[in-house]
N, C-alpha and C positions, 0 to 999 in steps of 0.2 A: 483486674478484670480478666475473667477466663476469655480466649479469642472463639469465639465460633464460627465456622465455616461451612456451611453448606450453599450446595449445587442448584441452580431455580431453573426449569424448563419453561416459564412461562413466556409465552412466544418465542419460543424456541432460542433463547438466549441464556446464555451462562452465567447466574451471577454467583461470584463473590459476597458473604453477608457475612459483616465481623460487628461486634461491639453495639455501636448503637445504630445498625440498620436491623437488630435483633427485635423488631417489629413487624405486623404485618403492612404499617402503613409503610416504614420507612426500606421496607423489602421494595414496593412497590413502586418509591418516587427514586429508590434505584437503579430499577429495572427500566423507570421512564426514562432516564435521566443515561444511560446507558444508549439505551435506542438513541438520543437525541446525540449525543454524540457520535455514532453509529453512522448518522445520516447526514452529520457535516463534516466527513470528511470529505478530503479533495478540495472545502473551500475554504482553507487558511486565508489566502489572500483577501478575499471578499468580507473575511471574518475580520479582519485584522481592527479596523477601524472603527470594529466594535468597543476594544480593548484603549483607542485612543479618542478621549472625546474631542479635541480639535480639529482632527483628520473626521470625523463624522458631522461637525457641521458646517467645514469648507462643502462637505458634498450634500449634506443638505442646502448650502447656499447655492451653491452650482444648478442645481434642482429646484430652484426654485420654492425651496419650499421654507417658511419663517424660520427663526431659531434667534437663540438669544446673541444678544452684540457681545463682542470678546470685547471688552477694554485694553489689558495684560493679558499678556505669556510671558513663563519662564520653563526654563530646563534645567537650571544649574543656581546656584544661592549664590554665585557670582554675578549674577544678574538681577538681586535684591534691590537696590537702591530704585535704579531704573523701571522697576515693575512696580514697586510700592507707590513710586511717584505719580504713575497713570490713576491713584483712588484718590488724590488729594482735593481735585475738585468734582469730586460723586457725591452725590445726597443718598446712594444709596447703591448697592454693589452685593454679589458674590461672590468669596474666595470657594475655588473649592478646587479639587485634586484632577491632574487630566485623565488620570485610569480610573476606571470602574474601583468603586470604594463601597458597597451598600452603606453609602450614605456619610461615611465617614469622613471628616475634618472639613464637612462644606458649613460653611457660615455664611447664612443670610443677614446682611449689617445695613443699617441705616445710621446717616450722619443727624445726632442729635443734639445742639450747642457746642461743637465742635468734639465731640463725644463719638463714638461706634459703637451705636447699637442693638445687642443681637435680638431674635424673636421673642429669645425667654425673657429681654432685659438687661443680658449679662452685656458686663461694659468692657473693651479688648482694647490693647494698644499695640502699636507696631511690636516691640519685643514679645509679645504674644504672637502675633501671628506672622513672627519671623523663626519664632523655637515651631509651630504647627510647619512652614516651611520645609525646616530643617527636619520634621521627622517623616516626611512625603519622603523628601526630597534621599536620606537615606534607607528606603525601603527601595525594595528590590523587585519595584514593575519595571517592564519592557518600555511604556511609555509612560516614566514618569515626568511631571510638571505640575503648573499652578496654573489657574486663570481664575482673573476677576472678570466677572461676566455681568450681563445686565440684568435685573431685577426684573420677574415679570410677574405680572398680577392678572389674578383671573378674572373674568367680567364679573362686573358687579351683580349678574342675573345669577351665578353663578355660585357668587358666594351669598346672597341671600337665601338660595334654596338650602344650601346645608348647614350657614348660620355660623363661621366664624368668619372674625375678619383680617387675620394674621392669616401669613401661607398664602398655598396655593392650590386648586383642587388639581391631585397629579395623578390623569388617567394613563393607564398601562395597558396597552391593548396585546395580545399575546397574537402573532402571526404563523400558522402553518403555509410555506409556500406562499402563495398571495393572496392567501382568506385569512380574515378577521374570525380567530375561533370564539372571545370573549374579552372582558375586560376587565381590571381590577382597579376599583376606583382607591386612590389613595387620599386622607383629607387630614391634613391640621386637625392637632387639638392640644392642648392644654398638656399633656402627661408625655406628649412629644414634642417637648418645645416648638413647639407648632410648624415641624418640619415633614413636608408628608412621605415620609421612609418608614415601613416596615421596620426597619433596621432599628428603629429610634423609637417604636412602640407607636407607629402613625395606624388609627383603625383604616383597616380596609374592607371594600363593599365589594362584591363579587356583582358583576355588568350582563346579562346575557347578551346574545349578538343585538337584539332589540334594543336594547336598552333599559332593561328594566335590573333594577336592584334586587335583586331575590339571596337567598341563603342556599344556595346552589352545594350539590352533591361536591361540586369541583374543588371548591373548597373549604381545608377541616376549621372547624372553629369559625365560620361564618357569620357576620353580624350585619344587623341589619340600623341597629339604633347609636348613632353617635355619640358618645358617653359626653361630650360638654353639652351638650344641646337635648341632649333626650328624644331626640325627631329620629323616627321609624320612618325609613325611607323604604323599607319594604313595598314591592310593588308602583315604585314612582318611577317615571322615565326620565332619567339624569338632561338635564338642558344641556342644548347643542348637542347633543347625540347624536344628528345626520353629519356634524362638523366633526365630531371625534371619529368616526366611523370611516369618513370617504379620505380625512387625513391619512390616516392610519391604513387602507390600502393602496393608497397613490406610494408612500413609503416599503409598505412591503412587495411593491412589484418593483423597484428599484433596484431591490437589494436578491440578490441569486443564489439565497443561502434557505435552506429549509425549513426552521426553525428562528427564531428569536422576539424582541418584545421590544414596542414603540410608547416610550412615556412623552405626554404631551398634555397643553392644558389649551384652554380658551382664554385669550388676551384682553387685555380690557376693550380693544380695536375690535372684538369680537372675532378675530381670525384663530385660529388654530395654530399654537406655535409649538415646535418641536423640540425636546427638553433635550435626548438622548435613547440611546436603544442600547438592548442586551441581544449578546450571541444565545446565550446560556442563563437566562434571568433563574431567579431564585425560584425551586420548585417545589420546597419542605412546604408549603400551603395545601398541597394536594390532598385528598383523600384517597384510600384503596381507589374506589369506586372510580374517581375522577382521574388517578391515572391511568387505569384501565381503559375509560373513556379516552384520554389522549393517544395510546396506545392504539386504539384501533382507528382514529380518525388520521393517526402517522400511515400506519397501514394501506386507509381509503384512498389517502394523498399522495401514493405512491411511495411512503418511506419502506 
């Protein structure tokens, strides 16, 4: 592939465009993505515990605010034995990675006649998820580790309205400063082993601040109908929406950093529990249009 390079003035910013940012979308969610790093620096430290999700929900505990029970941690595969031990009497559990992974090596497992059950079905045993372990564990994050975490389930009102019943509905609210700009609703389905990642081909609903579903400018490829269920959620306002909403800015005035993204669902307890958050969440969903839009609301906000 030939390299191309050209120089971009928009908002007065330099970019660099090689390869496959040779788009005009993907010129654009660089140029966002540019700014947004732009405007965080100075807060590495603030940032950090982005990057490590047990250091982010000792301080969501501190704060009072839900989050899932840690059962296990590990840091080191010398501490195998003793961490595997902590799942022997769970009905039901989380393995997944302490660093931001989109979505990668986390298994949601239920104990099924003494069986490990995952979403899609698939059946695991410890030498499986001692080799998963071992490939975390030699990759090359800053905080790597393991945590088997507690299971959480969304309220039953919750998952009736979008009609599956594996998963969980996992809304992502995107924070400028300490405004709620919109949300991106993530849900289980069938083609995503029923894990609600992006990553994994989970459909996602674009949220206005309202709360309504719409097929928003913001985001490209926008759907509004759930491919297991066939339900056009177009123009529906998502349940618990005033919960998802006032969660998610109690969280973003906590945290002193300009940018980032708070996933979270509604529990069966009907409280608002807090999954994890990104410094720098994933931005390739954008449209022209929609980061242009970002762009100037960084601006409004003082970036």
């Amino acid at each position: 592939m030939s390299t191309i390079e050209t120089a971009s003035t928009v908002f007065g910013i330099p970019v660099r465009r090689f390869g496959n940012f040779d788009t005009e979308q993907g010129k654009y969610v660089h140029i966002l993505r540019m700014k947004i790093n732009e405007i965080q620096r100075g807060f590495q430290k603030e940032g950090e515990m982005f990057y490590n999700k047990s250091a982010f929900k000792e301080f969501m505990i501190k704060n009072r605010i839900k989050s899932p029970q840690t059962y296990g941690y590990m840091t080191n595969m010398t501490q195998w034995d003793d961490f595997w031990s902590k799942q022997k009497d769970l009905k039901e559990f989380v393995f997944k990675p302490n660093h931001l992974s989109q979505g990668k090596f986390i298994h949601v497992m239920k104990r099924i006649d003494d069986k490990l059950v995952e979403h899609n079905g698939a059946v695991h045993d410890e030498p499986y998820f001692k080799s998963v372990a071992q490939t975390i564990m030699n990759g090359r994050h800053v905080y790597k580790g393991i945590m088997l975490e507690e299971t959480v389930h969304s309220h039953p009102d919750l998952k009736k309205w979008y009609g599956v019943e594996e998963g969980i509905a996992d809304m992502r609210l995107y924070a400028l400063y300490d405004k709620i700009l919109y949300g991106k609703l993530r849900l289980p389905a069938k083609r995503s082993g029923y894990y609600s990642n992006t990553g994994r081909d989970a459909p996602a609903f674009h949220i206005n601040v309202d709360g309504i579903v719409d097929n928003s400018y913001m985001m490209d490829n926008t759907i509004t109908i759930h491919p297991d269920t066939n339900k056009n959620f177009k123009g529906e306002k998502v349940p618990f929406w005033d919960k998802f909403y006032q969660t998610g800015l109690v969280v973003a005035k906590l945290f002193k950093i300009p940018f980032h993204s708070i996933d979270l669902t509604i529990d069966e307890t009907g409280e608002a529990t807090v999954i994890e958050s990104e410094k720098i969440p994933f931005l390739g969903h954008y449209t022209v249009k929609g980061a242009v839009e970002m762009l100037n609301l960084i601006k409004k906000y003082g970036g």
